[in-house]
C-alpha positions as CSV (number, residue, x, y, z in Angstrom):
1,X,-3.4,17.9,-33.5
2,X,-2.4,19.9,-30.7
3,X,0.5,18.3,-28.6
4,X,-0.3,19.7,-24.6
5,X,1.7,19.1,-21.7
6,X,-0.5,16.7,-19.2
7,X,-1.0,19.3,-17.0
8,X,-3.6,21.0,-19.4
9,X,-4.4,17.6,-20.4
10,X,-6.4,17.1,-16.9
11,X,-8.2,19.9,-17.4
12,X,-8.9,19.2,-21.0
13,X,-12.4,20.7,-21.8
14,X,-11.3,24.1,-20.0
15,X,-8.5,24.2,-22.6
16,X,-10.6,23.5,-25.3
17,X,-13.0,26.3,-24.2
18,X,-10.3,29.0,-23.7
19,X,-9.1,28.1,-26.9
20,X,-12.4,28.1,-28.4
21,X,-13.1,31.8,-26.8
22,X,-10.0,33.2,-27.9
23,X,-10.7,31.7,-31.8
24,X,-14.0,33.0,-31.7
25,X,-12.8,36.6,-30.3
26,X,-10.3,37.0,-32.8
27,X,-13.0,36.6,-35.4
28,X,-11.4,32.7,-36.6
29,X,-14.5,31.1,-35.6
30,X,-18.4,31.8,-35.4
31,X,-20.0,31.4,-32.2
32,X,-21.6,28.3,-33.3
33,X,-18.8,26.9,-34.5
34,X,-17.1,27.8,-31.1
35,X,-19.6,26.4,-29.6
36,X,-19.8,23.2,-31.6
37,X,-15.7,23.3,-31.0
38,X,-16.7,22.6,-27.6
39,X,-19.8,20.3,-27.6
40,X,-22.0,23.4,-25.9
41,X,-25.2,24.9,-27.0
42,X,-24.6,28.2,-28.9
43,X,-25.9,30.1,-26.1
44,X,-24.8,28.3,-23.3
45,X,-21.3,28.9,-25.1
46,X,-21.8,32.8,-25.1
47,X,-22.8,32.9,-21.0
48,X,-19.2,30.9,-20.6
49,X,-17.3,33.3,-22.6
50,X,-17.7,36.0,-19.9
51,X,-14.9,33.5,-18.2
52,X,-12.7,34.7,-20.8
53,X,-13.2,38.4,-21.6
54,X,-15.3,38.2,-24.5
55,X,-18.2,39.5,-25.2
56,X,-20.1,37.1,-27.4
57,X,-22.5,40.0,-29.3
58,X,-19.1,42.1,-30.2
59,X,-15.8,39.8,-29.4
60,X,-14.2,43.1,-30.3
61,X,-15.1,44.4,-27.1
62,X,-13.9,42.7,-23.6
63,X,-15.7,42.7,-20.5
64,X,-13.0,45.5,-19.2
65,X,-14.6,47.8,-21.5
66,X,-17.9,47.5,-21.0
């Protein structure tokens, strides 16, 4: 388990989707599991990862590059 200070604690399901978006963009996790990860739909999962950079049909691309 992942010890976080209480400040990220308040904004727990925000931290467990950045966290989730950054697993899934370095290819760790699939985007269901991602998704799962963060009690979302698959596809409502891949419209939030715009929030952090990825592109959820290629993580190996980020929204700067496209």
């Amino acid at each position: 388990m992942i010890q976080l200070p209480d400040a990220f604690e308040q904004e727990h399901n925000e931290t467990v989707r950045f966290f989730a978006a950054k697993l899934y963009e370095a290819g760790k996790l699939s985007l269901s599991q991602a998704a799962d990860m963060c009690a979302m739909k698959k596809w409502d999962f891949a419209e939030a990862l715009i929030n952090y950079g990825v592109h959820y049909l290629d993580p190996s691309v980020s929204a700067d590059n496209t």
